[in-house]
C-alpha positions as CSV (number, residue, x, y, z in Angstrom):
1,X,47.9,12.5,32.1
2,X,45.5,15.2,31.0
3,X,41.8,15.1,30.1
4,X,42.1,14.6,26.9
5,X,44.3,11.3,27.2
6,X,41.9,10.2,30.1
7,X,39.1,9.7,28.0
8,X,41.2,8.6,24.9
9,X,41.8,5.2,27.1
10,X,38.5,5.2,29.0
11,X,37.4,5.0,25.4
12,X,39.7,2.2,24.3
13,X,38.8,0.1,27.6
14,X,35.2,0.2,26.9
15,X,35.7,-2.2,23.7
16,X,38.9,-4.7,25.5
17,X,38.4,-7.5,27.6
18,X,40.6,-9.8,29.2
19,X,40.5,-13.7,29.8
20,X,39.4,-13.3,33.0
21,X,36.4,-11.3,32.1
22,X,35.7,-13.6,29.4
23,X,35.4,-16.6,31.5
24,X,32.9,-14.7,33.7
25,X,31.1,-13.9,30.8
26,X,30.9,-17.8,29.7
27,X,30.5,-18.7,33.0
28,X,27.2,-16.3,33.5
29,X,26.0,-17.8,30.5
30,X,25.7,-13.8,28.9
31,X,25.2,-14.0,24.9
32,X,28.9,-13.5,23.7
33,X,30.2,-15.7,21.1
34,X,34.2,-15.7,21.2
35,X,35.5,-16.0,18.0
36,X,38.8,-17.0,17.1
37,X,40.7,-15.0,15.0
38,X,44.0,-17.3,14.3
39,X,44.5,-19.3,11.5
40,X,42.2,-23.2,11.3
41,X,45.9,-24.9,11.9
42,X,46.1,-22.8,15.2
43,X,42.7,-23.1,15.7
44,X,42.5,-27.1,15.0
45,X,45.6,-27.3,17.4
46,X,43.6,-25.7,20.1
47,X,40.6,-23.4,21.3
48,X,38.6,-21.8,23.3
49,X,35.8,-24.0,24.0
50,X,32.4,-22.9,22.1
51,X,34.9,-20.5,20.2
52,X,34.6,-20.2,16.2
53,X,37.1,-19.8,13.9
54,X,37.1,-16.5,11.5
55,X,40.4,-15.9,10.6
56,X,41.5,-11.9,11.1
57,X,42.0,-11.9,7.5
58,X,38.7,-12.7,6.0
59,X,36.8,-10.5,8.5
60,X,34.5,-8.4,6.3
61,X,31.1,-7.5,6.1
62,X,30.4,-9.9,3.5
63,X,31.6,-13.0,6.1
64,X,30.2,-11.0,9.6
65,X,26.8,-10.4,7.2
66,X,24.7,-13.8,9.2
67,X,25.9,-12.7,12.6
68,X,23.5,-12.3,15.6
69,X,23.5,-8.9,15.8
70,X,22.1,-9.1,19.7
71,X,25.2,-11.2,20.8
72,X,28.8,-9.3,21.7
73,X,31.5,-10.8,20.1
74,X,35.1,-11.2,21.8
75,X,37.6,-11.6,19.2
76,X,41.0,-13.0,19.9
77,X,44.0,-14.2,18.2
78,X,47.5,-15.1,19.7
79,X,46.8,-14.6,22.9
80,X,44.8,-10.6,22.8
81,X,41.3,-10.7,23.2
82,X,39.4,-7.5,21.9
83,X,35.6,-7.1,22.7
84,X,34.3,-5.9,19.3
85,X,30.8,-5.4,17.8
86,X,31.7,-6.3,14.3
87,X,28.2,-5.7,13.4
């Protein structure tokens, strides 16, 4: 791997999480909100605890607009979880 694709994925990493590190995150209290990309039948079925529902499809400015801009928001949706400031 050269340079170049070396800091291409130190990039990427810098914005993915996994479940692990989400549930330390939840478990140190630190202000992420977990949102819950799937569809409400999936997300009706079953959830992350805490965990809201804004299906991938109608993220948008207009429905991330009231967000807490000081929290980080982990996004998931079947089973991926992405850290992502949508703000």
């Amino acid at each position: 791997m050269n340079a170049a694709q070396m800091e291409h994925y130190k990039q990427k990493l810098a914005f993915e999480t996994d479940a692990w590190d989400l549930f330390e995150m939840l478990g140190r209290d630190e202000p992420v909100v977990v949102v819950d990309g799937r569809s409400a039948e999936a997300y009706a079925r079953e959830r992350i605890p805490g965990a809201v529902n804004l299906p991938h499809r109608e993220i948008s400015a207009e429905t991330t607009a009231s967000l807490d801009r000081s929290r980080l928001y982990v996004c998931y949706c079947g089973g991926s979880y992405r850290a992502h400031i949508l703000l």
